[in-house]
C-alpha positions in Angstrom: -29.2 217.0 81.1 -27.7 215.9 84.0 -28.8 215.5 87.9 -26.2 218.6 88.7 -27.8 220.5 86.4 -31.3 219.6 86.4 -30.8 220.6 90.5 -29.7 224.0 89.6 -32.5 224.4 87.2 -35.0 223.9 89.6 -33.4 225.9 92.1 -33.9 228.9 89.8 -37.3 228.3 89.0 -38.1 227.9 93.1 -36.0 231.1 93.5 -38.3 232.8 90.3 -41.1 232.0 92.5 -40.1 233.2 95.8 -39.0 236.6 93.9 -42.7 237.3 92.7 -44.5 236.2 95.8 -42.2 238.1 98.2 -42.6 241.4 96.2 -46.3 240.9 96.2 -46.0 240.1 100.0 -43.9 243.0 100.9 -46.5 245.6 99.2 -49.2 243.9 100.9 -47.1 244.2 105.0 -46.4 247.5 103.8 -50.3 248.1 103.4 -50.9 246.7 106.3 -48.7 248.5 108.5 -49.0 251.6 106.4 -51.9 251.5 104.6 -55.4 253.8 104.7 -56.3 251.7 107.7 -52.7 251.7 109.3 -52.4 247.9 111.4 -48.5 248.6 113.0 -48.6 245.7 114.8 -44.9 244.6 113.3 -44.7 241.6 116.2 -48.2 240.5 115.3 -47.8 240.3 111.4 -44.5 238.5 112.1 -46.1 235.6 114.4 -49.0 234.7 112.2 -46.7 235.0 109.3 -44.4 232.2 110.8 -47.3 231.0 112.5 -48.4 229.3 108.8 -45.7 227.2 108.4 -47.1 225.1 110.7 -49.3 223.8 108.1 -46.7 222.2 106.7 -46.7 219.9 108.9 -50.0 218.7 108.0 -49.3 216.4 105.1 -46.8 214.2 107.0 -49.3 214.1 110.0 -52.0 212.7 107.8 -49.9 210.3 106.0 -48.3 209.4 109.3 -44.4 209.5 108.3 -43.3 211.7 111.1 -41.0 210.1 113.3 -39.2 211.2 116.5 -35.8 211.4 114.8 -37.8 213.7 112.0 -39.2 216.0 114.9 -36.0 216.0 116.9 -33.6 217.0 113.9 -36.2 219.9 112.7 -36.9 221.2 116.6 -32.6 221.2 116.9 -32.2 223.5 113.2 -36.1 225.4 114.2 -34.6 226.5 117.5 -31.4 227.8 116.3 -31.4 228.7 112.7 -35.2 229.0 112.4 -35.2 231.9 115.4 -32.5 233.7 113.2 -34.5 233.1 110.3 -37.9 234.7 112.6 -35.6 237.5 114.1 -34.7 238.9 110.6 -38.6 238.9 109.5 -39.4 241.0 112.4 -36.8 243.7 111.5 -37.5 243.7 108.0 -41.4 244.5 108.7 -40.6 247.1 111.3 -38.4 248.2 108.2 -41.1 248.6 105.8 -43.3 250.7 107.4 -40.3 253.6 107.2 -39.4 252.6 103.5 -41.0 252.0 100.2 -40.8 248.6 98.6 -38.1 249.2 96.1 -35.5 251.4 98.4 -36.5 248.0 100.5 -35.6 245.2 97.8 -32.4 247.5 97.3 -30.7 247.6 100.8 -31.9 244.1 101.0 -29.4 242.7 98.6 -26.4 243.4 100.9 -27.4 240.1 102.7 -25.1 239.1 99.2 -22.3 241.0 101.0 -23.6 238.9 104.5 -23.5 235.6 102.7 -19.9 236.3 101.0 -18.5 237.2 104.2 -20.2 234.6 106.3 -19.9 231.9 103.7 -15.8 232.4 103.9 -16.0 232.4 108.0 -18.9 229.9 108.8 -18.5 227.2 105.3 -15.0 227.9 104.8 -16.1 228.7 101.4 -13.2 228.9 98.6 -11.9 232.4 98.3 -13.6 233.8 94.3 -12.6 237.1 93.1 -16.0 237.0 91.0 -18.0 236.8 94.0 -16.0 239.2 95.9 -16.4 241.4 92.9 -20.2 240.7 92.7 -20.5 241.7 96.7 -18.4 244.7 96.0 -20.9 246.1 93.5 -23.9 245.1 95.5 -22.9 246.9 98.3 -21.6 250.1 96.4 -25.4 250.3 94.9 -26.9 249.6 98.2 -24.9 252.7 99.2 -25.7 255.2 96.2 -29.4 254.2 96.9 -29.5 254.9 100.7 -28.6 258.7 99.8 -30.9 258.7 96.8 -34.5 258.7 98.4 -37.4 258.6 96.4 -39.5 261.4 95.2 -43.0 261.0 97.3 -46.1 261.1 94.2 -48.9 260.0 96.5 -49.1 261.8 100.0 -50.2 258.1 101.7 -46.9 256.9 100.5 -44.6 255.8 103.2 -41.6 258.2 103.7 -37.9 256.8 103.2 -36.0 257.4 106.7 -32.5 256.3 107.9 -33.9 254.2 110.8 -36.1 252.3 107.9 -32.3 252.1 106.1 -30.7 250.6 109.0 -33.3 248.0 110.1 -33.3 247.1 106.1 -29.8 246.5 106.3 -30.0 244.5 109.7 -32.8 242.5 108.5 -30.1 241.6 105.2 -27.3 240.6 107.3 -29.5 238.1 109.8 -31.4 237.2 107.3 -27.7 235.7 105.4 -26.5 234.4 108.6 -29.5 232.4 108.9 -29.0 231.2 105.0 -25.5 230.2 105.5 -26.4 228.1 108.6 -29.2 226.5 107.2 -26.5 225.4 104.9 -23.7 224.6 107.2 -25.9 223.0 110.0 -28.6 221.3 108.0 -27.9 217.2 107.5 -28.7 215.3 104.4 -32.0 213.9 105.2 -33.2 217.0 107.0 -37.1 217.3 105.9 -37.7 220.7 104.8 -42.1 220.7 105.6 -41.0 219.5 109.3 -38.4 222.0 109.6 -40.5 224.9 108.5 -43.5 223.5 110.6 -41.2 222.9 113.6 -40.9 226.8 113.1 -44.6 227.3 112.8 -44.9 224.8 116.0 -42.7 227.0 117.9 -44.2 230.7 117.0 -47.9 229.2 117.8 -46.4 228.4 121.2 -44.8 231.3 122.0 -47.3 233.6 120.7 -49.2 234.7 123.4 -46.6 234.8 126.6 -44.6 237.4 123.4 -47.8 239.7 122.6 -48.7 239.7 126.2 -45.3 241.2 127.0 -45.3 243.5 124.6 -48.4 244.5 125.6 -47.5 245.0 129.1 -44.1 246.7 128.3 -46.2 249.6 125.5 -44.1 247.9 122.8 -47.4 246.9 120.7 -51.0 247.4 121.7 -52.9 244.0 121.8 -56.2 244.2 119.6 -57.6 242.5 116.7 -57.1 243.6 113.4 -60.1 245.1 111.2 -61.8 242.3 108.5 -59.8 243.4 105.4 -56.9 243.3 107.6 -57.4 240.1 109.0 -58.0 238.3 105.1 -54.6 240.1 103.9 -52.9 238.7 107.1 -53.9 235.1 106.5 -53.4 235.5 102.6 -49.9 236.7 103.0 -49.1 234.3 105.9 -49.4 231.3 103.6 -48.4 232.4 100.5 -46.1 235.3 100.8 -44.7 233.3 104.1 -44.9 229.6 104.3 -45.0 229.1 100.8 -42.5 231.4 99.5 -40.4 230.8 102.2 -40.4 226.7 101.9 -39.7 227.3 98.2 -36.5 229.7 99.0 -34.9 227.0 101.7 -35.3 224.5 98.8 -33.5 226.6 96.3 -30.9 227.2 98.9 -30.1 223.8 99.7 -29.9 223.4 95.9 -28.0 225.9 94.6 -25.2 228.4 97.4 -26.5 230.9 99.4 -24.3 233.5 97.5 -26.2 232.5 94.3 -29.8 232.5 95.5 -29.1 235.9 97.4 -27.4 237.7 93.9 -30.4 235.9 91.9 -33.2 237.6 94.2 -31.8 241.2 93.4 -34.0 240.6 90.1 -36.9 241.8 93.0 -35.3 245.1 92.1 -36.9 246.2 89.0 -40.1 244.3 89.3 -41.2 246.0 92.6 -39.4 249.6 91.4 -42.0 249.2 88.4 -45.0 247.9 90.4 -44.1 251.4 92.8 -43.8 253.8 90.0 -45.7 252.6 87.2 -48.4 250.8 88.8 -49.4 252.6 91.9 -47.9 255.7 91.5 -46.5 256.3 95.3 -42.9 257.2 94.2 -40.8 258.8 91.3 -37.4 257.3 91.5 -34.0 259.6 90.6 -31.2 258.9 88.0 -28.9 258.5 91.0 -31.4 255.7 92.3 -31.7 253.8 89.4 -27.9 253.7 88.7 -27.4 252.5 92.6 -29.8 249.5 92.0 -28.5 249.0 87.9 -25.1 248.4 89.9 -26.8 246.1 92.6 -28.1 243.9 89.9 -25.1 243.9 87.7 
């Protein structure tokens, strides 16, 4: 097998892995936010969430191999791309307390619409009629599932809306534009851990001046979450955040950002099961299901 290949077969596997742990993460926001002890502090769970990839950072503290040049290439991509990247995660958990999980994964997958457009404007990408084809479909199903909501089975379940829709759909298109950068701006030796640290650096700092203000402003009351609260906040801050998300920049610098974004519509069936089957909040419609069959086709 060669180096080409053995690349793209990792890049799957890391992109296998992000798919399970972001599912898991977004049922777990969604409890949080949602849940029998509703937490809808969206700003707050977004902070400590990028707020944990500053332990990444820690390993090449304690062996000593950061240098300025490291530091000063991560803080240039962190400050650009990385504040896109922190943008879309906001959106997309303000999203999720007006959406289940699996109308969610759905309308997510137009970022493969995003990436095909930006990819042609930002990369000059090559022109394919595959992938055009492949966004075409993707955003058809997105469609067909925005006017197919979810039958409610549990009355704690969160209720589909068209503002949850539209920030699902704004989330997906920053959230590409961030990918396709990453892949445009980012140089060869660019160290992933810093970068995603940098970005962990940077939300640490500007934490408290950001809560304050939206304090001050009635945007999001300042208070501390309750215990359970606080344990799935830190769980899904490293896992469902620093570690899912260092694993998806390495598949994307592997593989395009078309692929990794069409591979990720796998989400789809495993989080419309875990809804259905497994917790029982929502029954989903023929309609629905042929909308997201036609996503991930």
């Amino acid at each position: 097998m060669g180096g080409s290949a053995i690349r793209h077969v990792a890049g799957f596997a890391m992109l296998l892995c992000t798919l399970l742990l972001w599912v898991c993460s977004s049922l777990v926001v969604q409890w949080i936010l949602s849940g029998t002890t509703p937490f809808d502090k969206p700003l707050l769970l977004t902070l400590v969430n990028s707020s944990a990839s500053l332990l990444l950072l820690l390993p090449g503290v304690a062996r000593s191999t950061l240098s300025i040049a490291d530091l000063r290439r991560a803080a240039r991509m962190a400050s650009t791309v990385g504040l896109l990247w922190t943008a879309s995660s906001l959106v997309y958990n303000v999203s999720l307390a007006h959406t289940s999980v699996p109308t969610n994964t759905v309308l997510s997958s137009t970022s493969s619409v995003f990436t095909f457009g930006f990819s042609l404007l930002i990369c000059k990408d090559k022109f394919r009629w595959r992938s055009f084809g492949s966004a075409v479909l993707s955003f058809l199903g997105c469609a067909i599932v925005a006017l197919s909501a979810p039958e409610n089975l549990d009355r704690r379940a969160v209720i589909n809306s068209n503002f949850g829709d539209v920030m699902t759909v704004l989330s997906a298109a920053v959230f590409a534009l961030a990918s396709v950068l990453l892949r445009k701006l980012a140089p060869e030796n660019l160290d992933l851990g810093v970068y995603m640290g940098t970005i962990g650096l940077i939300a640490v700092s500007a934490a408290p001046a950001l809560l304050l203000a939206a304090h001050v402003a009635g945007v999001e009351r300042l208070e501390a979450p309750p215990p359970r609260v606080s344990a799935a906040l830190l769980l899904n801050a490293v896992l469902g955040c620093a570690c899912a998300n260092y694993l998806y920049n390495s598949a994307l610098l592997m593989l395009s950002p078309l692929v990794a974004n069409i591979c990720l519509s796998l989400s789809i069936p495993i989080s419309a099961i875990i809804d259905e089957v497994v917790l029982g909040q929502h029954r989903f419609s023929m309609g629905w299901m042929c909308g997201a069959a036609t996503v991930i086709a």
